[in-house]
N, C-alpha and C positions, 0 to 999 in steps of 0.2 A: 820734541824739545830735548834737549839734553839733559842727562840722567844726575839732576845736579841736587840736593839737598835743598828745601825751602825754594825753589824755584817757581813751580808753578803756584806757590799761593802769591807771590809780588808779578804774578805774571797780567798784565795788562797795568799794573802802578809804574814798582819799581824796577819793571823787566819789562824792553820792548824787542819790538825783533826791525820795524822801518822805519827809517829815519825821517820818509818821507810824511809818513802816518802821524808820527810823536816826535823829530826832532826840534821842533821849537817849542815844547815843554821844555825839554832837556838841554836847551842851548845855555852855554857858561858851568852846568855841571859838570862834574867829576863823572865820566862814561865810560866804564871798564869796559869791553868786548869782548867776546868768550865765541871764539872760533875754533870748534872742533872740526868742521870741512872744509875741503878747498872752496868751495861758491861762501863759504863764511866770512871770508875775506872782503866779497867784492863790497862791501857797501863801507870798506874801511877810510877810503878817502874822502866820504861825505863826512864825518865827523870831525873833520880838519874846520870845516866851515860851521861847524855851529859851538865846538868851543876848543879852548888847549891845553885842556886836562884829559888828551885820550890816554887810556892805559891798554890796548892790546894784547891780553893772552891767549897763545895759540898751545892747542891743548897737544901734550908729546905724541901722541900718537897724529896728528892731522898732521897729511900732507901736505904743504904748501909752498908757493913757489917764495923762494928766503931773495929772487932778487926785488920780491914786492914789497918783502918785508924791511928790506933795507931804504929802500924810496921811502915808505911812510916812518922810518925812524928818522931819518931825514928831514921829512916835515914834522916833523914835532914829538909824533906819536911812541909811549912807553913801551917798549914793543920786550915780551919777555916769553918762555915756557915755561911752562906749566899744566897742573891740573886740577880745575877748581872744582870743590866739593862740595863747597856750604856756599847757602847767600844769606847774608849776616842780616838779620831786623832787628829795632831796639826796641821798648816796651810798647813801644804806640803805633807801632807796627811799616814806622817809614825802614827802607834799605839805608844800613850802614857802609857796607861792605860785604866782598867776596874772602872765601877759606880757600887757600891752595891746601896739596894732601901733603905738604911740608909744615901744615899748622901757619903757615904766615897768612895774615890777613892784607888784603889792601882799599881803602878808604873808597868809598862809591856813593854816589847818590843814583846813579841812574845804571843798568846792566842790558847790556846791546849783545843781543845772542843771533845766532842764522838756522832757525830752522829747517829741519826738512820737514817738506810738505806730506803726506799719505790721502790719498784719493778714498773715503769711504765705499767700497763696493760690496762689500760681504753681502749685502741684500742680493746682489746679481749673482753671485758667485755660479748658483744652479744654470743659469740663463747662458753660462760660461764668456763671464765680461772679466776679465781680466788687466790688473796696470805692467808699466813696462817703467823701469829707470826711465828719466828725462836725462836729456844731453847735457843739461846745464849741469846736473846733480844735485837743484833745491827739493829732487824726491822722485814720487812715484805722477806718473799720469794716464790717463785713460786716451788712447791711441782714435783719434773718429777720424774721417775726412771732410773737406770743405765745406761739405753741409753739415756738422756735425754728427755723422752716424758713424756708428761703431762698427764694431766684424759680427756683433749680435743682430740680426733682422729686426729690426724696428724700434732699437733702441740708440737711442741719442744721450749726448752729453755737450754740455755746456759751461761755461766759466771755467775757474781754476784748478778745475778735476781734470781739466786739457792741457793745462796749460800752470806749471805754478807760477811764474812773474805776473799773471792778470788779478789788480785791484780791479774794486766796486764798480768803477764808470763801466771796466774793460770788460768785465763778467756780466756787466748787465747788459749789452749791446752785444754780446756773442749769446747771450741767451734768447734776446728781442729775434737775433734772425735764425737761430737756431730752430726756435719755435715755427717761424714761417715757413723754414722748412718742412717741418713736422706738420704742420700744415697740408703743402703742396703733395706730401708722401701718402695724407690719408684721404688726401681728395681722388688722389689717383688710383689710391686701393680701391676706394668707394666707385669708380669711376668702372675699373677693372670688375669688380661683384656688382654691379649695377642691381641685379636678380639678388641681393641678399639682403634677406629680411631686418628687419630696423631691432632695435633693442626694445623696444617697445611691445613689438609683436614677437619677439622671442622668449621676453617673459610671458608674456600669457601665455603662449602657444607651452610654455614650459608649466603652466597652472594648469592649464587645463588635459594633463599629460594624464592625469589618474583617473581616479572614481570622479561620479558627477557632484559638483558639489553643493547644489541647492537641487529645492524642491522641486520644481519644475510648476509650481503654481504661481499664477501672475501674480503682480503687486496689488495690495490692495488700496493702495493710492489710485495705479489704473482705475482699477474696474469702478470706483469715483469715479474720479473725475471726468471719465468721457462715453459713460452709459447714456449720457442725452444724448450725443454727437451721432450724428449720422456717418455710418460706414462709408469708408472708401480709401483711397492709397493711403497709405499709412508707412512710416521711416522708422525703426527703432534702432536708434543710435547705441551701441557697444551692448547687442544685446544679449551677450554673454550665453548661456546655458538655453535662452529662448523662450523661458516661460511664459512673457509677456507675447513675446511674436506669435507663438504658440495659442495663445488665450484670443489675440486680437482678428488671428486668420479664422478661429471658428465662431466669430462672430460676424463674420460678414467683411472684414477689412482686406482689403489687397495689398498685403504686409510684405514692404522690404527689410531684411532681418540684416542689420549691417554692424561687423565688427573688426577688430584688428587682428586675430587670431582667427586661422585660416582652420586650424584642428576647432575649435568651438561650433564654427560655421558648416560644417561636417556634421557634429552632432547633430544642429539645431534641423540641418537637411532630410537625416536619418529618422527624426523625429517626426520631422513633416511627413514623408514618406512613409510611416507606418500607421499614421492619422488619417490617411489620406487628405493632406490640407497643400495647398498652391503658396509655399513660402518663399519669395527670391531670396539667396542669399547674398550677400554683396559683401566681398573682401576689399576693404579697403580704412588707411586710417583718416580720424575724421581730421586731421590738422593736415591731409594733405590741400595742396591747390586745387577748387574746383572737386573737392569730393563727391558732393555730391549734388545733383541736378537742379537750378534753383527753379521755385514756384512751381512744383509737382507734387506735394503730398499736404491731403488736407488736415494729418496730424504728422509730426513729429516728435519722439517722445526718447526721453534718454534715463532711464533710470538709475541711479548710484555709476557713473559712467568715470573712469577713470583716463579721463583725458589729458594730456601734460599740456599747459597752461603753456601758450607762447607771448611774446614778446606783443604782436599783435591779434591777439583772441581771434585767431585763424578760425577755429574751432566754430566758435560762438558765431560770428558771421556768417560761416558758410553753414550751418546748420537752421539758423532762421532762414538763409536766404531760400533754404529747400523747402520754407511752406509755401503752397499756393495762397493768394488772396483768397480771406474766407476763412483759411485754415486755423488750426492747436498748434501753440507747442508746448510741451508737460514736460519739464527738466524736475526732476527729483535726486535732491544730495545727503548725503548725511549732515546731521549738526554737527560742526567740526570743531563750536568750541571747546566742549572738552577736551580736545587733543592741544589745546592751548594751553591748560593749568599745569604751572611749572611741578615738575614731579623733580623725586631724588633718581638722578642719574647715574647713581654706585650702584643702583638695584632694577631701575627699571629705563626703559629706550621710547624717545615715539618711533610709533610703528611706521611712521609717515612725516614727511612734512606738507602738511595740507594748503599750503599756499601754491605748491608744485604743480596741481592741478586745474580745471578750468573748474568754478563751485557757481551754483546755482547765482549767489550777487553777482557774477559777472554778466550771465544773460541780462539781469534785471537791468545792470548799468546801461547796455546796447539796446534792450528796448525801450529805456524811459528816453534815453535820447532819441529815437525815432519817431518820426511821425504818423508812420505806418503800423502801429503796435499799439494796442491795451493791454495793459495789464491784468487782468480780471482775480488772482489769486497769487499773492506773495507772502507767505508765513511759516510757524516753525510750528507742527503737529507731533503729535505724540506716533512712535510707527506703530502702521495697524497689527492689531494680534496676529501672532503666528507667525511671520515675517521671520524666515532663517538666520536674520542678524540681529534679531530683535535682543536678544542677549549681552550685546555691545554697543549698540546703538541705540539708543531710547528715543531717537525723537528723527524728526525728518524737517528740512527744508522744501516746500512744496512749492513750483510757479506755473502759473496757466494763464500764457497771453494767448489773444486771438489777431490775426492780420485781418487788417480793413481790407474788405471787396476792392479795392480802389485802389489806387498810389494818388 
């Protein structure tokens, strides 16, 4: 905006920049115009048509073409130089008028100024995005082509950082397909890495990069809940570190150790192999299609399993779908409501949003509606002693349904 005294506090009242946006507030008003560029000029014949009180001061320094300025003296328009200084408000804070640097004032209700536009980029600056003058001269713009992309690799721009003449409708409908593009650009990335790991499994694979970080003794909810059960295939859903895999193969179980980090599955193998125990490992996540094998294991058990919660409980499906009739399935979650009690966020963060995930009430929801499912244990226990999280975690979510022999 222009470097004008009292300006920007009447700017959005008694200061507009489009006539398009505000000129019928301001129609029949007194509408100075303060064009200090040549593009300041152009929106000077619209003011004809909404009142004929225009006053036109073209600032001495702007260049402008003087046979415009004689057309719109012509029609009506006060057409004078100048350089305005101040914008005059009275106690109540509506616009009186503008100050030239002569001390003459001239009487205004409404102030019609032309902007140059500037593209926020300083965020990109390192990324080397860079604006260029626009042709028009309403500013600066960020150069993309047709799809929106810039000379930066994978960075895009959208609306009037392209472009400064695009309003709202125009900005939002180059951003609607901007977007599609961006779209089509990361399908094809995705498409091109086909072999590259998910974010999912990049975090973990990135947790479990250090020292080991639990006990390596099973859960004591397991060794519960399925000491009656007679051994045999057994699924442990994201079973991290392997303790539980670990505990269940030396009891007689034919244990598929199944997670989404490929470095944990390494461990839990290295493990196995120094026990001498028959663990399969199985890399895979469990919200893909078809994870895993259905009606083949007569337990399946997921302890504290960090699963991302999809749209259609992927998860939850295909993991019941993998008991055999006959079979367990033992899903054990944290109690998450504490992570619900609103805290002061100037000093402390959740660590999570626990909706994000797939929790224990989601099984329960898929197996009450089935017909193939009992429920046999649904509640919230204290976690058993000694338990490595037991320090932040006080209590557990515990469920054990069994599948009918039958469909």
């Amino acid at each position: 905006m222009p470097d004008i005294d009292g300006l920007a506090q009447q700017w959005g009242h008694g200061v507009i920049h489009c006539p398009f946006c505000h000129g019928y507030e301001a129609r029949d008003q007194r509408i100075v115009q303060i064009v200090t560029h040549p593009m300041g000029l152009h929106t000077a014949q619209l003011i004809r048509q909404l009142t004929d009180r225009h006053t036109l001061i073209v600032d001495n320094n702007g260049a402008v073409d003087e046979a415009q300025l004689d057309t719109l003296r012509a029609g009506g328009a006060d057409v004078m130089r100048g350089q305005v200084t101040k914008i005059i408000s009275d106690n109540g804070g509506l616009l009186v008028a503008v100050e030239l640097s002569d001390g003459g004032r001239i009487p205004a209700d409404t102030v019609l100024i032309g902007p140059r536009f500037k593209a926020r980029v300083e965020p990109f600056d390192a990324l080397g995005l860079h604006t260029i003058v626009h042709p028009s001269g309403l500013g600066d713009y960020v150069e993309t082509d047709a799809n929106g992309a810039t000379n930066v690799p994978g960075l895009y721009a959208a609306g009037n950082v392209t472009d400064p003449s695009q309003q709202v409708l125009a900005a939002a409908a180059a951003g609607s397909k901007v977007a599609a593009m961006i779209s089509f650009d990361l399908a094809e990335d995705d498409l091109q890495h086909r072999s590259r790991a998910s974010a999912n499994e990049t975090d973990w694979d990135h947790r479990y990069s250090g020292e080991q970080w639990w006990s390596g003794n099973p859960n004591g909810t397991l060794v519960n809940e399925i000491t009656s059960l007679t051994p045999g295939p057994a699924l442990d859903v994201g079973a991290g570190e392997g303790g539980d895999a670990v505990w269940l193969a030396e009891h007689g179980w034919q244990v598929t150790a199944n997670d989404v980090s490929q470095r944990v599955l390494d461990r839990i193998e290295a493990n196995a192999t120094h026990r001498d125990l028959n663990i399969d490992c199985y890399h895979a996540d469990a919200n893909m299609l078809d994870a895993f094998p259905p009606a083949t294991y007569d337990l399946v058990t997921a302890f504290y399993a960090s699963i991302p919660r999809t749209p259609d409980h992927r998860a939850v499906h295909t993991m019941m779908a993998a008991v055999a009739p006959g079979g367990t399935l033992l899903i054990v979650s944290h109690d998450l409501e504490p992570l619900r009690t609103l805290i002061d966020t100037h000093h402390d963060s959740q660590p999570f949003d626990p909706d994000a995930f797939v929790r224990t009430e989601h099984f329960a929801e898929a197996l009450t509606a089935s017909p193939l499912w009992d429920i046999e244990v649904h509640e919230k226990r204290p976690r058993p002693p000694g338990a490595a999280s037991a320090t932040h975690h006080a209590d557990d979510i515990v469920l054990r349904a069994h599948r009918h022999t039958t469909n």
